[in-house]
N, C-alpha and C positions, 0 to 999 in steps of 0.2 A: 816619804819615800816614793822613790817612782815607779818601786818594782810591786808588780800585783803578787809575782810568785819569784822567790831569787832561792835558787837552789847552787851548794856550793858542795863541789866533791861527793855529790849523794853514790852510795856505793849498796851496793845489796848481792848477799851469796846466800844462796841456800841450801837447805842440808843437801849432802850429798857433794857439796864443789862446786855447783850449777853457779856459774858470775852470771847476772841478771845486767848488772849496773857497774861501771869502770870509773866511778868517781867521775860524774857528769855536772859540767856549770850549765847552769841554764836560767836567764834570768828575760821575764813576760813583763812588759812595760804596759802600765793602768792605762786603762780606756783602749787598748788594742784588742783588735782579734788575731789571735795567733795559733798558727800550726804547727803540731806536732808531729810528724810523719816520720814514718819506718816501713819496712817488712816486717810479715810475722814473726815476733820470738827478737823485736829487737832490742826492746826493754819499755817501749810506748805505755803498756800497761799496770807494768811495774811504779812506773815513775807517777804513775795519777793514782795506784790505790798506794801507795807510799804517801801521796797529799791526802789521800782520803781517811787513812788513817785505818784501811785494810791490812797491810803489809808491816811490817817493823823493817828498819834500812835498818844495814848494817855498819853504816860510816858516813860521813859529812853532814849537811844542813839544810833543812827548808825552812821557809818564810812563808807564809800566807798574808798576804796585806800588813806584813810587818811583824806579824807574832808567828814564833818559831813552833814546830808541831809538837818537840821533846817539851820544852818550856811553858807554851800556854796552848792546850791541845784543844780546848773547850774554844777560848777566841778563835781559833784557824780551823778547827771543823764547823766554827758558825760564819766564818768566811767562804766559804765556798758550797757551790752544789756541783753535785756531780750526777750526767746523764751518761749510765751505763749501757751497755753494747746490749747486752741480757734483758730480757722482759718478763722481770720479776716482779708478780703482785700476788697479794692472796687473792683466789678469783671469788670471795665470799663477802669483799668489800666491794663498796659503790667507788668513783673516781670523787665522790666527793666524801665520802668516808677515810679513803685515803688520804688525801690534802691536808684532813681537818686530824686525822693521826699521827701523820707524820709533822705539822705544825706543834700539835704537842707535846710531843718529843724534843720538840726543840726549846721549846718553854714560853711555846707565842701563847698570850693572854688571848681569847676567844673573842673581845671587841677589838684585836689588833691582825685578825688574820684574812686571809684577802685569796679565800677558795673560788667562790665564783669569779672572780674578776680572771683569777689565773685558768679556771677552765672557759671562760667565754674568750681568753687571750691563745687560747691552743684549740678554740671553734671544737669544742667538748661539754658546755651548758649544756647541751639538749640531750646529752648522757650523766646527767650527773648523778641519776638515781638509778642507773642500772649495773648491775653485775661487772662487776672489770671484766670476767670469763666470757663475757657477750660482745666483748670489745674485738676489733679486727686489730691485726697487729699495727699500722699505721695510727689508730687511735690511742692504744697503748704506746709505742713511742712516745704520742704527742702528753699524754697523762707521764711520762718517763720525766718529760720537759718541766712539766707543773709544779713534779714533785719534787725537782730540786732546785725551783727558785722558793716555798713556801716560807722560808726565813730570811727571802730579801739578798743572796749573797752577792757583794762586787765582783765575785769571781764565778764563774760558769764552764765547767769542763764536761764538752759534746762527745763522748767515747764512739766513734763511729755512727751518729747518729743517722744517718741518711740510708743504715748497708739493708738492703732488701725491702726500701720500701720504693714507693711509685714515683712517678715524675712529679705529677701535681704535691704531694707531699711533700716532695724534698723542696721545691720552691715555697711552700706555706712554712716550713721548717726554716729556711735562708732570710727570707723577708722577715720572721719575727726577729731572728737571732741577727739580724744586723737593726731593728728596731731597739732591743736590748742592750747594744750596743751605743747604738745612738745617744740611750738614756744614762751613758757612763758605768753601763757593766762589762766587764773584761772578760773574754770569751776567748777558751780554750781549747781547738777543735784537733782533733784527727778524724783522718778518712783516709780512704784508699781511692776516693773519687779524686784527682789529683786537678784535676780540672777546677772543683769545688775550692780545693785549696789556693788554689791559680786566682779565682774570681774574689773568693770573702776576705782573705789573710791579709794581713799589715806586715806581719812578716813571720816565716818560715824556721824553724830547726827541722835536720833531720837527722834519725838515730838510727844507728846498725849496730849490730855488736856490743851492745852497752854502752856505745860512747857517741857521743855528739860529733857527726862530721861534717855539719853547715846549719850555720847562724847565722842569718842578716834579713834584711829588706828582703820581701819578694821581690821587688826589682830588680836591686843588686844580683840576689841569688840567679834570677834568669838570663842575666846579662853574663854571667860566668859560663853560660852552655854558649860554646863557639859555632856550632853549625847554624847553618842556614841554607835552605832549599831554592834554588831557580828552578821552575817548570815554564819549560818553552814546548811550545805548539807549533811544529813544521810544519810547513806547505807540501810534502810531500814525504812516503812513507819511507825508514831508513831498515837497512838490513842487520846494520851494527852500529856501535858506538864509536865513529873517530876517533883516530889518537891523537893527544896531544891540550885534551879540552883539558880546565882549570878542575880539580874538587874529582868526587868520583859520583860518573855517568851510571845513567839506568835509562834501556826504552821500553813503552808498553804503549798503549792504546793503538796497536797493531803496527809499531813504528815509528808513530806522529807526536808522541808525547819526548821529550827528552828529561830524563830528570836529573840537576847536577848539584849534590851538595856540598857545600865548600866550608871551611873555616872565614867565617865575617872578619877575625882581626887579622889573618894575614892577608885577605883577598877580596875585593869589591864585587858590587854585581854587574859594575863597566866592565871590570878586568874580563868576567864568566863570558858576558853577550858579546867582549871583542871577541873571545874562543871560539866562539858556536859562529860567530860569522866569519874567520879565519879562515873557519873550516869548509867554506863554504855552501852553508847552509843558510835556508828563508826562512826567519823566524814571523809567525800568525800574530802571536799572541805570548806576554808573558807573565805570569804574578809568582809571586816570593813567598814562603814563609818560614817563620822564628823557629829556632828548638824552644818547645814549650817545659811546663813544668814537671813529667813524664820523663823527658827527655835528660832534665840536672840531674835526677831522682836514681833513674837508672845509673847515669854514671859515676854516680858517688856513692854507691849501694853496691855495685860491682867493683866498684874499686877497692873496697873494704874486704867486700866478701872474699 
């Protein structure tokens, strides 16, 4: 099979009438990293402790590396790990008391388990004998990362792993988790850093309201946001915005800045700069830029909402 997770019609209500999930397709191609993005409360959570085996769905189907979670729950909870949002440890264990517990739980043989190797891979060795409670929360995270590859899984789902820690972190965190990747594990990320998503992802879902309202290629997907920005730099300061320019006008840097953003498929950036010189105006200086991934995100989040 191709699909690392293929979820078909997954539906989830809970007591009370609360719709979580509106029978969502959603299927993660092996060897990819893929994003999952929402707002809060859009069902992002639901849908991973659903694979995690947290939650009971209340209709349709998941697959984990082929084995369904009602049918073989043991195969597809030892296909995956899962790094939660929460930094839950008992603080009376070491990070290598942890590893080596959580390993047998899972029923790894003690000459087949691989604790140091996973904390010298999340630069945590030289904690391994101390109190998790003494750990800073970025250390924790990274012990969050260790403990849910200790049974090897093809599959790797990130629950906001990057939210409140540091810069240098979150790149030590990006560099392993595209290393991991490299070595043919399937990684399954949400964040709210959308930018993050923009740089690691092979391709994008995003979920509002329980329901999937964009699947494709990150490419594709950014190629569906129509604007684009011209910032032109006048020779001299202006009072107001002429009429008649292409897209809609904004000035700032006390006059000298013009900013004009247009829809790319119905309008060029020849079309913009014959406008602004039309009008007769001396353009300095000009650069462009894309609607980025913030930009699809918002729109099709507001569209729903």
């Amino acid at each position: 099979m191709d699909a690392a997770i293929d979820i078909k019609g997954l539906e989830k209500t809970y007591a009370g009438g609360k719709v979580a999930l509106h029978g969502i397709d959603l299927m993660v191609p092996r060897g990819s990293i893929f994003g999952l993005l929402g707002p809060n409360g859009a069902g992002k959570s639901t849908t991973i402790n659903i694979l995690a085996g947290l939650v009971n769905k209340t209709g349709g189907t998941a697959r984990i590396w082929g084995f369904d979670i009602d049918e073989h729950p043991r195969n597809a909870k030892r296909s995956i790990g899962i790094v939660p949002q929460e930094l839950v440890f008992d603080a009376f264990f070491t990070p290598y008391e942890t590893l080596e517990i959580t390993a047998g739980m899972y029923g790894i043989p003690k000459a087949q388990r691989r604790t140091m190797d996973l904390l010298r891979a999340v630069r945590l060795e030289d904690k391994a004998h101390a109190y998790t409670r003494a750990l800073s929360g970025g250390m924790k995270r990274r012990l969050l990362v260790a403990k849910a590859l200790v049974h090897n899984p093809p599959v790797l789902v990130l629950d906001e792993p990057t939210a409140g820690v540091d810069i240098e972190l979150r790149a030590l965190l990006w560099t392993y988790v595209r290393e991991l990747n490299a070595g043919g594990t399937t990684v399954v990320l949400t964040t709210h850093y959308l930018e993050e998503a923009e740089a690691l992802c092979d391709r994008i879902a995003i979920v509002n309201g329980g329901r999937i309202v964009a699947n494709d290629d990150t490419a594709t997907l950014l190629a569906t946001a129509g604007d684009k920005k011209l910032v032109v730099t006048l020779d001299a300061e202006m009072a107001a915005v002429p009429a008649g320019l292409p897209g809609r006008a904004g000035l700032s840097g006390e006059g000298r800045i013009l900013t004009i953003t247009y829809d790319k498929r119905t309008t060029t950036a020849g079309e913009v700069l014959a406008g602004v010189s039309a009008a007769g105006l001396t353009i300095v200086d000009v650069s462009t830029t894309e609607a980025d991934l913030e930009d699809v995100f918002l729109s099709l989040t507001r569209a729903v909402a």
